[in-house]
SEFI-483438 format. One record per residue (C-alpha): residue in one letter; x, y, z; residue number from 1; chain. Coordinates in steps of 0.2 Angstrom, whole numbers, plus 5000, padded with zeros to 4 digits. Each point is the difference from the previous one (the first is absolute). Example, Ala and Ser with C-alpha at 12.3 -4.5 7.8 and 13.67 -1.06 7.14 Angstrom:
+------+------+------+------+-----+-------+
| rest |    X |    Y |    Z |  nr | kette |
+------+------+------+------+-----+-------+
|    A | 5062 | 4978 | 5039 |   1 |     A |
|    S | 5006 | 5017 | 4997 |   2 |     A |
+------+------+------+------+-----+-------+
//
This chain:
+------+------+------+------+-----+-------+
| rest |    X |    Y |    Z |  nr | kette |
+------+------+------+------+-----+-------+
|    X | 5055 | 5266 | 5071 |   1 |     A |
|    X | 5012 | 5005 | 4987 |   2 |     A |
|    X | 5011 | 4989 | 4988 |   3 |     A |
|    X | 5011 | 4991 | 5001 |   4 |     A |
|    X | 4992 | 4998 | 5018 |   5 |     A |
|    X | 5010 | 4988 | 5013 |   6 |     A |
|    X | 4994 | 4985 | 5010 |   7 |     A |
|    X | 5011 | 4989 | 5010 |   8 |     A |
|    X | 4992 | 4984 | 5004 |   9 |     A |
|    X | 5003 | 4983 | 5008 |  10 |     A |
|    X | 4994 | 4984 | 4989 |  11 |     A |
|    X | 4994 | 4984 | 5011 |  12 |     A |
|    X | 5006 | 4988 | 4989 |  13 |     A |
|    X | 4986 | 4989 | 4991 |  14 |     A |
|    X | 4986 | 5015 | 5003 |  15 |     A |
|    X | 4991 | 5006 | 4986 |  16 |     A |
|    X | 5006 | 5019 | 5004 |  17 |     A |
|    X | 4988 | 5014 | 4990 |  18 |     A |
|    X | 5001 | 5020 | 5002 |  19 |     A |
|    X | 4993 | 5013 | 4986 |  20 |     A |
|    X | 5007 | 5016 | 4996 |  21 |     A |
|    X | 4990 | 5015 | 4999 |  22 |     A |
|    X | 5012 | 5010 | 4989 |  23 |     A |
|    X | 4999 | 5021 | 5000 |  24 |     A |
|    X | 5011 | 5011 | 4990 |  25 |     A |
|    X | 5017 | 5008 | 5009 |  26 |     A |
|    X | 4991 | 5016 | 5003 |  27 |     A |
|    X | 4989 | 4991 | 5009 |  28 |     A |
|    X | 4983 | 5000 | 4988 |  29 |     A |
|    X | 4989 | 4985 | 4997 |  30 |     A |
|    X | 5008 | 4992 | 4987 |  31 |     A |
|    X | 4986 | 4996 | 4988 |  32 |     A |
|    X | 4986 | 5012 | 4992 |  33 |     A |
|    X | 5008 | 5004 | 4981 |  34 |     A |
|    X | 4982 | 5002 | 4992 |  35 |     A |
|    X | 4994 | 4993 | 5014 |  36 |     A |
|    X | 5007 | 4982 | 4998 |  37 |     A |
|    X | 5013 | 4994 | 5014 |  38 |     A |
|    X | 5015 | 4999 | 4992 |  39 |     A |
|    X | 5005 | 4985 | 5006 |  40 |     A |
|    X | 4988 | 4991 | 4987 |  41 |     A |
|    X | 5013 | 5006 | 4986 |  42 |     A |
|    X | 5010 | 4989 | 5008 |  43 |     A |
|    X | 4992 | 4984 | 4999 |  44 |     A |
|    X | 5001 | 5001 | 4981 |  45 |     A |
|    X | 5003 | 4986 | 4989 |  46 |     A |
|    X | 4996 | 4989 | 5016 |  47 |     A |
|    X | 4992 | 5001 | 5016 |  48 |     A |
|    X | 5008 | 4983 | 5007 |  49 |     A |
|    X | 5014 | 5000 | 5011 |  50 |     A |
|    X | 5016 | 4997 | 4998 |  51 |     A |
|    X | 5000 | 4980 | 5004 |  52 |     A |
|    X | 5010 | 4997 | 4988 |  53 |     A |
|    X | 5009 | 5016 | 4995 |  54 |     A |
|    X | 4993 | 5006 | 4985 |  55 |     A |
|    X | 5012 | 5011 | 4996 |  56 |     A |
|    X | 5010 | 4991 | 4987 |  57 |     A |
|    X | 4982 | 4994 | 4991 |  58 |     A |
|    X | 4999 | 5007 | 4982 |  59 |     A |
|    X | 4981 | 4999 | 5003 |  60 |     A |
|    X | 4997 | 5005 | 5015 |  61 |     A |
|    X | 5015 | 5012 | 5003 |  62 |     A |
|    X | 4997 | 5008 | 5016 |  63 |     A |
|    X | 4993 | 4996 | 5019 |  64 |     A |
|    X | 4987 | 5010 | 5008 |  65 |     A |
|    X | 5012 | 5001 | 5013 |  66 |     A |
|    X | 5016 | 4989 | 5006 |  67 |     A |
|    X | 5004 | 4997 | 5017 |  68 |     A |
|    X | 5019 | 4994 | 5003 |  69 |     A |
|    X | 5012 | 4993 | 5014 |  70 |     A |
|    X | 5016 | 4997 | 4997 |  71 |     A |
|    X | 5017 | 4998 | 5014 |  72 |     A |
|    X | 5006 | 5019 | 4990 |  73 |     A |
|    X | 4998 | 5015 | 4993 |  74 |     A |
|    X | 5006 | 5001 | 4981 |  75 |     A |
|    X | 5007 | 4988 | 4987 |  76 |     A |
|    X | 5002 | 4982 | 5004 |  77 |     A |
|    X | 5014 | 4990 | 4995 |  78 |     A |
|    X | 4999 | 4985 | 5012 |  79 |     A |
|    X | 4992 | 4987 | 4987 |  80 |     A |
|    X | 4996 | 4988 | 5014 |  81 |     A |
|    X | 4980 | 4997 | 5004 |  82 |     A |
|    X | 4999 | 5005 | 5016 |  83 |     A |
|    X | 5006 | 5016 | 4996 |  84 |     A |
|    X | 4987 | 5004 | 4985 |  85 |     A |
|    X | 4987 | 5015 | 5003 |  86 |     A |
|    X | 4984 | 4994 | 5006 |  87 |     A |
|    X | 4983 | 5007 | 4991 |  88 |     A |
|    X | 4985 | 5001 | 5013 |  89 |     A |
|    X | 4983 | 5003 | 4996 |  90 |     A |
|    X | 4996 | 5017 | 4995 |  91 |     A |
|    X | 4983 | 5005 | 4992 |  92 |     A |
|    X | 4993 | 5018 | 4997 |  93 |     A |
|    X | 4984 | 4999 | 5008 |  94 |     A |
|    X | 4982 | 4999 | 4987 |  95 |     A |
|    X | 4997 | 5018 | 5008 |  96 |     A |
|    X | 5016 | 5006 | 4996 |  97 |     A |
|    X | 5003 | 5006 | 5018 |  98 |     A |
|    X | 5012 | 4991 | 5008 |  99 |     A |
|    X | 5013 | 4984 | 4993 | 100 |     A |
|    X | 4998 | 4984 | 5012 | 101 |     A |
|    X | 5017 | 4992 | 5004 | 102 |     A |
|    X | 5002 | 4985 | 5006 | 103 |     A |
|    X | 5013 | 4986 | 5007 | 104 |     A |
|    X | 4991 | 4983 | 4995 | 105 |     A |
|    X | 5008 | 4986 | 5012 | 106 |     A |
|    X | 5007 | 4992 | 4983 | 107 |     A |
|    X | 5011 | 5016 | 4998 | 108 |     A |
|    X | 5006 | 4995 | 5018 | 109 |     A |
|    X | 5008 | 4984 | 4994 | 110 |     A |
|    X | 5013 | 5011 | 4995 | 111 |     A |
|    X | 5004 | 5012 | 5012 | 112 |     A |
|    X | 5013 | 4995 | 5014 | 113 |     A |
|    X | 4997 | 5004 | 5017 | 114 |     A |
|    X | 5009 | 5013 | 5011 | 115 |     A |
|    X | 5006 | 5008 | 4983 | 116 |     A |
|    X | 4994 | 5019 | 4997 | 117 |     A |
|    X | 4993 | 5002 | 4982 | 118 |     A |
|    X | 4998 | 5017 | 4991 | 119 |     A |
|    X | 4985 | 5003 | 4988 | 120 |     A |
|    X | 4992 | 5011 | 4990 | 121 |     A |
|    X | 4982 | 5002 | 4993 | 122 |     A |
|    X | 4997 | 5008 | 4984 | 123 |     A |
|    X | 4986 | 5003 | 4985 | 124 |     A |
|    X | 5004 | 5000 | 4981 | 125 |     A |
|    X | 4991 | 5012 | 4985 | 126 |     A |
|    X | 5008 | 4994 | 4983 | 127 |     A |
|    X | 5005 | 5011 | 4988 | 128 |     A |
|    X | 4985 | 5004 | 4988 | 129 |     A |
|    X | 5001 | 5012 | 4987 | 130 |     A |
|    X | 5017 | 5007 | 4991 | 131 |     A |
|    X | 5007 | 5013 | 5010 | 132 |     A |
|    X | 4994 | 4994 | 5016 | 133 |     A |
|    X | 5010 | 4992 | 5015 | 134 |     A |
|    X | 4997 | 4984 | 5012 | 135 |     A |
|    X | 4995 | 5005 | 5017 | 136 |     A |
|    X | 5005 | 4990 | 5014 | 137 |     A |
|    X | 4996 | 5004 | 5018 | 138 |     A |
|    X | 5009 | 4992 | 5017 | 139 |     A |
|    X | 4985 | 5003 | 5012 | 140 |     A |
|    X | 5010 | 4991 | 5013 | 141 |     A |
|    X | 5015 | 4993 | 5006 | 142 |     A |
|    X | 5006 | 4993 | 5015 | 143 |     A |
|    X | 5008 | 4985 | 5009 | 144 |     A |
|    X | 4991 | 4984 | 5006 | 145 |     A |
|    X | 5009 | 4988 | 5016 | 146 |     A |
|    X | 4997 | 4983 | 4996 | 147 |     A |
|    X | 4992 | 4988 | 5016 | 148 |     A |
|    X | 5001 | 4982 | 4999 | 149 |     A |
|    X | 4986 | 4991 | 5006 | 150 |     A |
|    X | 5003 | 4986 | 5013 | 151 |     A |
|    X | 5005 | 4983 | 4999 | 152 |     A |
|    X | 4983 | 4991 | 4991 | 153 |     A |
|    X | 4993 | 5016 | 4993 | 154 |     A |
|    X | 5009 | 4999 | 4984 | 155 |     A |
|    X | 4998 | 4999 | 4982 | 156 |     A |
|    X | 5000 | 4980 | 5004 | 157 |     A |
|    X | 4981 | 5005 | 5007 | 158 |     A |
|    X | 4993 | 5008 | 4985 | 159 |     A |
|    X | 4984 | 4992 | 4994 | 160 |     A |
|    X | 4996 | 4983 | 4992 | 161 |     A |
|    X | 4993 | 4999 | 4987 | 162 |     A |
|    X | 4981 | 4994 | 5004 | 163 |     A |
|    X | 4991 | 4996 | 4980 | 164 |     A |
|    X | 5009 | 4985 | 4992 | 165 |     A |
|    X | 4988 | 4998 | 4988 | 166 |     A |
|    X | 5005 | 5004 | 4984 | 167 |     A |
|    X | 4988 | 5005 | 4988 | 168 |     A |
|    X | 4997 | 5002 | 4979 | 169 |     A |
|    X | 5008 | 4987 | 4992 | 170 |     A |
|    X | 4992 | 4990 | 4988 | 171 |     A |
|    X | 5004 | 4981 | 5001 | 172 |     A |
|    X | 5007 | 4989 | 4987 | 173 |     A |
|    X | 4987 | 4996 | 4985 | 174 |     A |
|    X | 5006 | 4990 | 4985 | 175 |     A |
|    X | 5002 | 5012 | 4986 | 176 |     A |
|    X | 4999 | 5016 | 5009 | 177 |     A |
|    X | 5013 | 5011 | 5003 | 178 |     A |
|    X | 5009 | 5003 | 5016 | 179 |     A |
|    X | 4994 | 5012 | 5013 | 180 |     A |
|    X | 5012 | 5010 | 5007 | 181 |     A |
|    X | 4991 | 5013 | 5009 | 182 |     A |
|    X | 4998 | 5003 | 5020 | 183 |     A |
|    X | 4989 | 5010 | 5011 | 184 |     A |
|    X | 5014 | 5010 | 5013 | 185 |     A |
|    X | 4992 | 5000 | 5016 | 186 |     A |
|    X | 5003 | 5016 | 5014 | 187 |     A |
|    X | 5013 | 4989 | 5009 | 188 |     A |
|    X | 5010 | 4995 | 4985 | 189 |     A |
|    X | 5003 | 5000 | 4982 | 190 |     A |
|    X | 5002 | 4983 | 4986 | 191 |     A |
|    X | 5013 | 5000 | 4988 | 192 |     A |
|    X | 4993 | 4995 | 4983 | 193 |     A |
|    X | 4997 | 4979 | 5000 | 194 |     A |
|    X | 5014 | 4993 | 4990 | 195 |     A |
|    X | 4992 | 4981 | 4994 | 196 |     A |
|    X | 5008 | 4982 | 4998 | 197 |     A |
|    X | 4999 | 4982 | 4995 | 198 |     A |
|    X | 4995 | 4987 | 5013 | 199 |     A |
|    X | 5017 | 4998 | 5006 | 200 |     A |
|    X | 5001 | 5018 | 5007 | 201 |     A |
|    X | 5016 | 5003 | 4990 | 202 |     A |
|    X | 4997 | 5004 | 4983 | 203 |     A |
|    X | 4991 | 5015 | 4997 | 204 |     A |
|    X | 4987 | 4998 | 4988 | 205 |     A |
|    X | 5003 | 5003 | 4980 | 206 |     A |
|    X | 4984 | 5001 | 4990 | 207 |     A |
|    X | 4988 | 5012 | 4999 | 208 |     A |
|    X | 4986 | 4989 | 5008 | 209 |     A |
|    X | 4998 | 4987 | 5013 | 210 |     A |
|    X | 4999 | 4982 | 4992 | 211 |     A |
|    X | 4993 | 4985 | 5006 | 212 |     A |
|    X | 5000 | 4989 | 5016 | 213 |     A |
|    X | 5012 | 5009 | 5008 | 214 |     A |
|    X | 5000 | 5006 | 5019 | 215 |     A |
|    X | 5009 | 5017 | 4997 | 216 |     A |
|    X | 5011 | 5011 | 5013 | 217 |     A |
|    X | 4999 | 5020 | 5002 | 218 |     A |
|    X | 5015 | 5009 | 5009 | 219 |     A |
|    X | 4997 | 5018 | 5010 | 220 |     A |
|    X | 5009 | 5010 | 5012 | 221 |     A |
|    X | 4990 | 5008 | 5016 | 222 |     A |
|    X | 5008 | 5017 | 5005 | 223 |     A |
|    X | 4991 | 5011 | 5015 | 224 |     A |
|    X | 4995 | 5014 | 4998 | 225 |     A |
|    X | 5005 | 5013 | 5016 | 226 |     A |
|    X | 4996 | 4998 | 5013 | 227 |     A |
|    X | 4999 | 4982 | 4997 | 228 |     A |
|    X | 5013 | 4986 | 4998 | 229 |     A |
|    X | 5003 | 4983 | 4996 | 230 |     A |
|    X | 5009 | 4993 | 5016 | 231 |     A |
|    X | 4987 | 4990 | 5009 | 232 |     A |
|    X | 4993 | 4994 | 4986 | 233 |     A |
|    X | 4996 | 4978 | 5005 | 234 |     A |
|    X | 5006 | 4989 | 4985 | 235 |     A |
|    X | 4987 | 4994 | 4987 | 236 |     A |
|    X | 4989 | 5015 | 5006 | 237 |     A |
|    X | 4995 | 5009 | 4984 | 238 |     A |
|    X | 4984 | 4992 | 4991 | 239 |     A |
|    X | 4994 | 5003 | 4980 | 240 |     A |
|    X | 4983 | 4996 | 4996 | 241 |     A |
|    X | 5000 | 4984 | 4987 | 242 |     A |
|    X | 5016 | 4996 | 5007 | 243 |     A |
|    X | 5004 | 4982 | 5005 | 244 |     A |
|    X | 5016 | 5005 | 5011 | 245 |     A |
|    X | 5007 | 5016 | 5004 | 246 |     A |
|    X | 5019 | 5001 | 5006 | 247 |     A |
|    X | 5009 | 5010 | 5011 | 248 |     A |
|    X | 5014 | 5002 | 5011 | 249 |     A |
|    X | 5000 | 5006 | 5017 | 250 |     A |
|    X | 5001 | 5019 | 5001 | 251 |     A |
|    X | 5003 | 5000 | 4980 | 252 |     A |
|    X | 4988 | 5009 | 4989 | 253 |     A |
|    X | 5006 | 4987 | 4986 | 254 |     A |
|    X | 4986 | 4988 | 4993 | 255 |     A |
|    X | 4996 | 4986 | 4989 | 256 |     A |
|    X | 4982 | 4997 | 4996 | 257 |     A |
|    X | 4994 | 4982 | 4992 | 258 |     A |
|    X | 4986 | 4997 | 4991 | 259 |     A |
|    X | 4989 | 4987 | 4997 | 260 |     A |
|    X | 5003 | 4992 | 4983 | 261 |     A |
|    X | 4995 | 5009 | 4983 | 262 |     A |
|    X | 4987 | 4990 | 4990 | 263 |     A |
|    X | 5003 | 4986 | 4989 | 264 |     A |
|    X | 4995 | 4995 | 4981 | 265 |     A |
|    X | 4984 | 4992 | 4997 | 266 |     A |
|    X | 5005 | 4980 | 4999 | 267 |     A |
|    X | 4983 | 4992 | 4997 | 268 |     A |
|    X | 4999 | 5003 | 4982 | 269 |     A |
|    X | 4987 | 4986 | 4994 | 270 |     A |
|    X | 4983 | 5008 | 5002 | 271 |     A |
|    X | 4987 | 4986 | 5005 | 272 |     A |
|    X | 4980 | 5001 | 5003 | 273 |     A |
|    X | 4995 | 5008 | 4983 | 274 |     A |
|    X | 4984 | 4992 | 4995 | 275 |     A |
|    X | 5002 | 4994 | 4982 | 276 |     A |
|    X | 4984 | 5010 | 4990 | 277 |     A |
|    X | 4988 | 4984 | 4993 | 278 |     A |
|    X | 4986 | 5004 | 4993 | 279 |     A |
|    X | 4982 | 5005 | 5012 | 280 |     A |
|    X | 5015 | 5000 | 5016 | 281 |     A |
|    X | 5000 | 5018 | 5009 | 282 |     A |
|    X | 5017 | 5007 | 5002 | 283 |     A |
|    X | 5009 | 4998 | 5015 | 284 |     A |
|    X | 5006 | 5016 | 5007 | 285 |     A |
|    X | 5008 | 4992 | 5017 | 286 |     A |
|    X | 5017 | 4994 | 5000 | 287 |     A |
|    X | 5009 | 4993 | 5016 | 288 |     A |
|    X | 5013 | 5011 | 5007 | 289 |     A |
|    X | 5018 | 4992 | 5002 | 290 |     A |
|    X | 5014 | 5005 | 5014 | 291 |     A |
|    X | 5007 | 5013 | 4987 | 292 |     A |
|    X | 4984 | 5008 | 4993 | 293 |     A |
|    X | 4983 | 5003 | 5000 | 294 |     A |
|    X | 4991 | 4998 | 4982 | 295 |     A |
|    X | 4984 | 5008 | 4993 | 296 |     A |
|    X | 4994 | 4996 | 4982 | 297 |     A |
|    X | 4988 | 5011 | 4986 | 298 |     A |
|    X | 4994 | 4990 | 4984 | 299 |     A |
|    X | 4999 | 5009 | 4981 | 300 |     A |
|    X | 4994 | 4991 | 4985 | 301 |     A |
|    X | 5008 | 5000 | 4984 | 302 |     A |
|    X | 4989 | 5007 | 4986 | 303 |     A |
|    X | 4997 | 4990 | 4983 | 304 |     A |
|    X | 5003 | 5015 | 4990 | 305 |     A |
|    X | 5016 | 5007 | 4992 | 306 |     A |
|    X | 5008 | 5010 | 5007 | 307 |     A |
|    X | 5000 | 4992 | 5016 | 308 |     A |
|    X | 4993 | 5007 | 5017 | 309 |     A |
|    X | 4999 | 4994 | 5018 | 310 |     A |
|    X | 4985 | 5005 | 5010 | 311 |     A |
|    X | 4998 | 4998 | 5018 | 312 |     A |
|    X | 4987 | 4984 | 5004 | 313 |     A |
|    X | 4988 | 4995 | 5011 | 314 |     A |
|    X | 4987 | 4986 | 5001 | 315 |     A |
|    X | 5004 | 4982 | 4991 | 316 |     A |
|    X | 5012 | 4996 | 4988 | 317 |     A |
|    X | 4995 | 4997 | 4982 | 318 |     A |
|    X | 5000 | 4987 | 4989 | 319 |     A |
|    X | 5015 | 5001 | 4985 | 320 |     A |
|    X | 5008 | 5017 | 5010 | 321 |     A |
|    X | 5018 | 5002 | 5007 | 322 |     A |
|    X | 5002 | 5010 | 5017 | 323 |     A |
|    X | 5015 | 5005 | 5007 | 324 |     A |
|    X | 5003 | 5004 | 5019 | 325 |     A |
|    X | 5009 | 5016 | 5007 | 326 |     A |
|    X | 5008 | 4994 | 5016 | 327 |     A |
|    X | 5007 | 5014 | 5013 | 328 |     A |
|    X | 5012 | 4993 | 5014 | 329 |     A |
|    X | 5001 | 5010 | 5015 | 330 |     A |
|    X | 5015 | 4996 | 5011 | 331 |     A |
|    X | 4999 | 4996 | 5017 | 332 |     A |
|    X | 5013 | 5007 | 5017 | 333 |     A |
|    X | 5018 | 4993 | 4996 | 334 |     A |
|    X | 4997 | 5000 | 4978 | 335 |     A |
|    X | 5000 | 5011 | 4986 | 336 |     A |
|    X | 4997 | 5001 | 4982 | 337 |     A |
|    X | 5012 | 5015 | 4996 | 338 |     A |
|    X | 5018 | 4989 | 4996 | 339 |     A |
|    X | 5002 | 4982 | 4996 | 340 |     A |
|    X | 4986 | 4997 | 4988 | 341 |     A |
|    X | 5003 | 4995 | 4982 | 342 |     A |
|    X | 4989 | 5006 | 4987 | 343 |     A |
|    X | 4988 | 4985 | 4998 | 344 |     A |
|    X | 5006 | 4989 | 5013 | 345 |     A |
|    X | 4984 | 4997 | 5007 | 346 |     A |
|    X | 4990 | 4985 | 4993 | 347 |     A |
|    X | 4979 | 4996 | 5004 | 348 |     A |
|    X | 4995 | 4985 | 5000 | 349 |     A |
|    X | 4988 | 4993 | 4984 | 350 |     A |
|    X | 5002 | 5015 | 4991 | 351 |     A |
|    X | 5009 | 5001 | 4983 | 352 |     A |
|    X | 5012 | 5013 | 5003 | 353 |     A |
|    X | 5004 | 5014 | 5013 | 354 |     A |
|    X | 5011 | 5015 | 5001 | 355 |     A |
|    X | 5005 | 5012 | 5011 | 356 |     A |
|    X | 5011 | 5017 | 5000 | 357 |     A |
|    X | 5015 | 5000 | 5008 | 358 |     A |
|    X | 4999 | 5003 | 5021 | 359 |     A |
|    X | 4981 | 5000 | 4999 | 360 |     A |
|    X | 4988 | 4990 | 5007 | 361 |     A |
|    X | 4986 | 5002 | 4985 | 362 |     A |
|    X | 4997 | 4983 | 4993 | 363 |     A |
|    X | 4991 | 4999 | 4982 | 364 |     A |
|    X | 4994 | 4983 | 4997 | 365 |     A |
|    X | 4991 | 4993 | 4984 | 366 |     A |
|    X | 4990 | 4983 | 5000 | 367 |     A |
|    X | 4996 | 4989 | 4987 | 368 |     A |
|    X | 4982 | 5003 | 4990 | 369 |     A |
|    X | 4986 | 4993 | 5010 | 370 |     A |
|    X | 4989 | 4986 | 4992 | 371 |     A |
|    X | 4988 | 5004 | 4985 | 372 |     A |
+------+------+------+------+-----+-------+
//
């Protein structure tokens, strides 16, 4: 055919409505073959998506491949109102660069009105390129579109549920970790980014980590993705792994996700179970666990010789030496070592002295000099 062709067509409202143009030139010629090369692929230049959303405005992506539009008339607009607004269809240049896909989705639907004759033209874009040279725009079509409502119960109030509530990727809370705000979308909807709060869902959070002891609240906002939407969705029916509770109101894509509390200080800071070295005894290396953390133990001896050095030991103590025991705490689910602890809060029993650096759970312990 030759452009601007014309097609007259009637719209089932809430179809998905496609047709392609097969464009030729007005003398009737193919339109393609400029060094062999359909011509339509200068067309899909910077971009080859459609035009959902119009580009047309985007200063980095200034032009569609092609723009399908439908509006109530010809020319300028002055109505400001919504419903009177110019509607932008799907429009593609085809891969080949034979033909543009148009297409009606049944989202475009919501806002055309039944029993009401629409005008619409489809066009393709080339921008300028170098000085001298002109835009080209192409109308390969126009015509006008009768709008048929469905019947009662085929409606927009039947589009699909949505049918994964499962969110995925977010980190839960860990004591001195930053906050996680990142979301897998899905194909049926996408997640705002997570915004978090303090226990009482109220107060959104101020520092940079998450502290202690405290069962944190994340806040996100479910929209559908077309064809898909959010009426029908049962209260409380989104889940988050690692998540206590997840909140939701009926056919609301608001939620509120709890989490189980984040891990507390270490409490337990006198260290028992440290064999006292006498001479001819062999070193314990076994120390009981408490409900906080599990401990394991290493021995070095102190040299007689100036300057001093500490050497890893095995076997029995000596007579007239002085050892000193490095002690590693490992916490256990519900505590942690990384806030709360002062340096050289914790204390072993028979030992002389004892230090520690601050939030660690190295312990360095000297003991007195073993008998002669």
């Amino acid at each position: 055919m030759a452009f601007p062709a014309t097609y007259d067509f009637n719209y089932y409202k809430g179809d998905t409505f496609e047709f392609r143009i097969y464009p030729k030139k007005n003398d009737g010629s193919v339109f393609m073959l400029r060094n062999f090369v359909n011509e339509l692929n200068s067309f899909m230049l910077p971009t080859d998506i459609a035009n959902t959303p119009d580009y047309v405005n985007d200063v980095s992506a200034p032009y569609d491949s092609a723009q399908f539009t439908i509006a109530k008339v010809r020319g300028a607009i002055t109505s400001t109102a919504p419903e009177d607004q110019p509607i932008r269809c799907f429009a593609r240049v085809s891969d080949d660069g034979t033909h543009v896909l148009c297409a009606i989705r049944p989202s475009d639907a919501d806002k055309l009105i039944a029993g009401t004759e629409y005008v619409y033209d489809v066009e393709v874009r080339r921008p300028t390129g170098a000085p001298g040279s002109y835009e080209l725009v192409y109308t390969l079509m126009t015509g006008t579109i009768t709008v048929t409502d469905q019947i009662t119960g085929a409606n927009t109030e039947t589009k699909t549920t949505l049918s994964d509530f499962t969110i995925h990727g977010l980190t839960i809370p860990v004591t001195c970790q930053e906050p996680d705000v990142s979301i897998l979308n899905t194909s049926e909807y996408s997640v705002s980014s997570v915004v978090w709060y303090e226990p009482d869902g109220i107060t959104p959070i101020t520092t940079t980590t998450f502290g202690p002891d405290k069962a944190y609240k994340a806040k996100m906002t479910i929209t559908p993705r077309s064809p898909y939407q959010i009426l029908g969705t049962p209260a409380n029916k989104f889940s988050i792994s690692g998540a206590e509770t997840t909140e939701n109101l009926a056919n609301s894509g608001a939620v509120t996700a709890t989490f189980p509390k984040t891990a507390k200080p270490v409490s337990l800071l006198s260290i028992g179970g440290v064999v006292v070295p006498e001479k001819g005894a062999i070193p314990n290396t076994i120390v009981p666990a408490t409900d906080e953390y599990t401990v394991s133990l290493s021995w070095k001896e102190k040299s007689l010789t100036d300057p001093v050095v500490y050497s890893n030991f095995t076997g029995a103590f000596k007579p007239s030496r002085t050892y000193v025991a490095q002690i590693l705490l490992t916490t256990k689910t519900g505590y942690t070592l990384c806030t709360g602890i002062a340096p050289d809060s914790f204390s072993v029993v028979g030992a002389l002295n004892y230090t520690n650096s601050e939030n660690s759970g190295i312990i360095i312990a000297e003991f007195p000099v073993t008998e002669a």
